[in-house]
N, C-alpha and C positions, 0 to 999 in steps of 0.2 A: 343165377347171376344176372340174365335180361333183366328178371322182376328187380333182383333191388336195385341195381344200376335204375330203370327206368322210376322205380318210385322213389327212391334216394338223391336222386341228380337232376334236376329243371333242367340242365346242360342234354343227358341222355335222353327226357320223357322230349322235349323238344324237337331230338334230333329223329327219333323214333316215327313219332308225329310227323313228322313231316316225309318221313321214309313212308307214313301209310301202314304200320307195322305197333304191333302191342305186342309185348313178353307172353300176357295170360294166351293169346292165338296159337301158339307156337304148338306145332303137331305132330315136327319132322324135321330129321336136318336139311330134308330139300328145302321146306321154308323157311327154315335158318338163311339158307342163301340168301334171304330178302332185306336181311339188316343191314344197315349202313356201317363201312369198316371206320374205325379212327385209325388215322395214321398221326406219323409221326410230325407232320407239318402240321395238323390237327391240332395235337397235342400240344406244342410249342405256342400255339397263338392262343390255344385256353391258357396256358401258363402265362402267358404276359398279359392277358385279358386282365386275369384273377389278381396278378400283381397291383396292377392298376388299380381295379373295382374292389376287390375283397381285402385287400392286404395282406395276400398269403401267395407262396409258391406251387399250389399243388395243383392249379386249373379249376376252372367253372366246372369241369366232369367229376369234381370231388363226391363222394358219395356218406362221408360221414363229416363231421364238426375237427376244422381242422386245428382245433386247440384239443382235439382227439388223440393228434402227431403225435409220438414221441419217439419217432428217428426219421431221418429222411435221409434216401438213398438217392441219387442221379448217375444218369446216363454218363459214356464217358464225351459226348458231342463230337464224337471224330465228323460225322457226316452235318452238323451245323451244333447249334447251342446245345448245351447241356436241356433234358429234362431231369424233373424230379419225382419223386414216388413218396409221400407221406407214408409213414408204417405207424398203424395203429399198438398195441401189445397186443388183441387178437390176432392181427395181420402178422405179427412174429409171431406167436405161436404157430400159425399155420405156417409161417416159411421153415420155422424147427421142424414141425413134423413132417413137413416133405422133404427137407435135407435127411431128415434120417430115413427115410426111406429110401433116398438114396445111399445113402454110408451105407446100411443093412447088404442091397443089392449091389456095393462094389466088396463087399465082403470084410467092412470097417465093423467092429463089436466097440463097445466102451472099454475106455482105456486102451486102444491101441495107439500108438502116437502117429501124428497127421502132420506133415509140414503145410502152414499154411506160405504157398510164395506170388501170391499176387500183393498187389499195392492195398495198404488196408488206411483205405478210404470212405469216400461216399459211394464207389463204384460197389454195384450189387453185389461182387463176389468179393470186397473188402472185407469189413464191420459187421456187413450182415451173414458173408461165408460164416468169418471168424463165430459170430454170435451163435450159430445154427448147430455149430461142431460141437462148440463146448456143451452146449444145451444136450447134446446127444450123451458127451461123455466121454469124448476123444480126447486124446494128450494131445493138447493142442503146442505146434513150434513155429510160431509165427515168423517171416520173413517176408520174401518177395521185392518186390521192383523197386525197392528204396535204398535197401541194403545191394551191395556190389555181387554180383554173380560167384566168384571166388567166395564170396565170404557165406552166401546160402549154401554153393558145395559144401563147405566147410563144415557149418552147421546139422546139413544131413547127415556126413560121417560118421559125427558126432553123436545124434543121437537117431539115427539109424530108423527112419518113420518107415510105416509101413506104407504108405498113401503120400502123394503130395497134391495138393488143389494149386494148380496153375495156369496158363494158359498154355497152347502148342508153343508159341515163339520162345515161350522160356528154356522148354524142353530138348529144344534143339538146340541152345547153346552149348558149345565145345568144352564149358566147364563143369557143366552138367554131365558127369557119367558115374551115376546111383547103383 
């Protein structure tokens, strides 16, 4: 990941650079610890950078041709602006095959039914949960934070999932008892 970040991104080969640090060096995770972190205030000021400069939302740190996109996920901004995530269809395939690696290890097969009850959004565990399940093979029963609390009990009742993807806060609502 260093190598193509550093050879794919002027944004990373730059920031590397100047860290004193190349991908091909790398020996150890002690010398791991030498790389420069991006955070999340980082992130936001490439995002407006590139809005600016390039005319796209995915930051100067983008690493492939972003007419490569074809979904874009964002953060939910509770702690300042939204970020966004271009997903390439490689980039979703790999989030498919590590959701199902997780479904496998919570004990989900294909065709068990999974209520989906988060907000299905731009947020990571929206469009792109949803897309990752079905990919897998799960009866997917979509709800979550749109639809009224009463009415997703309801729903599960109804069709009885084995699983539901949501967050803690939902969980603990008084109308929630599965």
């Amino acid at each position: 990941l260093l190598n193509r970040v550093y050879e794919q991104s002027p944004y990373y080969r730059d920031k590397f650079d100047r860290a004193g640090v190349n991908p091909q060096n790398l020996k150890s995770l002690e010398h791991y610890q030498e790389y420069p972190f991006f955070d999340k205030d980082e992130e936001r000021a490439s995002q407006e950078a590139s809005r600016e400069t390039a005319r796209h939302t995915f930051g100067l740190h983008i690493t492939c041709n972003p007419r490569s996109v074809n979904r874009v996920s964002s953060s939910s901004g509770t702690t300042g602006s939204p970020t966004y995530s271009g997903f390439t269809l490689k980039d979703r395939e790999i989030t498919n095959d590590n959701q199902a690696r997780a479904l496998v290890r919570l004990g989900i097969v294909p065709g068990d039914v999974v209520m989906h009850a988060s907000v299905l959004s731009m947020w990571i565990a929206g469009i792109p949960g949803v897309d990752s399940m079905m990919a897998y093979g799960a009866c997917l029963v979509p709800g979550g934070a749109v639809s009224c609390l009463e009415r997703d009990a309801q729903r599960s009742r109804d069709t009885r999932p084995k699983s539901s993807q949501c967050t803690e806060s939902f969980t603990k609502s008084p109308a929630i008892q599965m």
